[in-house]
N, C-alpha and C positions, 0 to 999 in steps of 0.2 A: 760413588760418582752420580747417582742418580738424584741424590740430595740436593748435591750441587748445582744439577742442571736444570732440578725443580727451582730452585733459589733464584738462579738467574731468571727463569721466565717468570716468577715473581714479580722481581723487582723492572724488567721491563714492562709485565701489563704494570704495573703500577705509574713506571715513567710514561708509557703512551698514554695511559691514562690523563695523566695532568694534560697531556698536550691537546687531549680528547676535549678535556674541560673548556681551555683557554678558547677553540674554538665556539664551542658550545655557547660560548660567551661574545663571541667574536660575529660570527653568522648568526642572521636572522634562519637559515635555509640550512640548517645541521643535517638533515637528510639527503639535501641534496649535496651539500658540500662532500660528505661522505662519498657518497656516489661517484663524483664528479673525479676524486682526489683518492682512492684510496684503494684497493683492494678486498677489502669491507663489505659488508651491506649495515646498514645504519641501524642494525638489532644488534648486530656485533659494539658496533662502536659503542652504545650504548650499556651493553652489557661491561665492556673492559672500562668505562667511565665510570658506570656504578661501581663498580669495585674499587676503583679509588677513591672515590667516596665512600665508603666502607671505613677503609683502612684510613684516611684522612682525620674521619668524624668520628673514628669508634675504634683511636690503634690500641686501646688494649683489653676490648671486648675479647672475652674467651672461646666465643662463639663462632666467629670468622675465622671461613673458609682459607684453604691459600691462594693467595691473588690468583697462581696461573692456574685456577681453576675455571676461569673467566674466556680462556682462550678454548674450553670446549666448545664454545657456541662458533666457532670459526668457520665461515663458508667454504 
């Protein structure tokens, strides 16, 4: 069970992630927008975005972590 539940928060930082990025791309004010809109602090978001990047640009480096490792930095 616990495989499983890692798995899913996986693929969720992975999903928030993209939508991390879109913004990132979207706002000039990525730290504030964070702030403004999220539950976050804008080390968080950054941190679960890098990790999409990660897996994005390097999916079958041996070396990456699991996504929901990304959600330890959670405030």
């Amino acid at each position: 069970m616990a495989d499983a539940v890692l798995a899913v928060l996986s693929e969720t930082v992975l999903t928030i992630g993209a939508l991390l990025d879109e913004v990132f791309d979207t706002y000039p004010d990525f730290d504030g927008w964070v702030l403004d809109n999220l539950p976050l602090r804008p080390h968080t978001a950054e941190r679960i975005r890098a990790m999409y990047h990660l897996y994005r640009f390097r999916p079958d480096s041996p070396e990456l972590p699991e996504a929901w490792r990304a959600l330890w930095s959670l405030d």
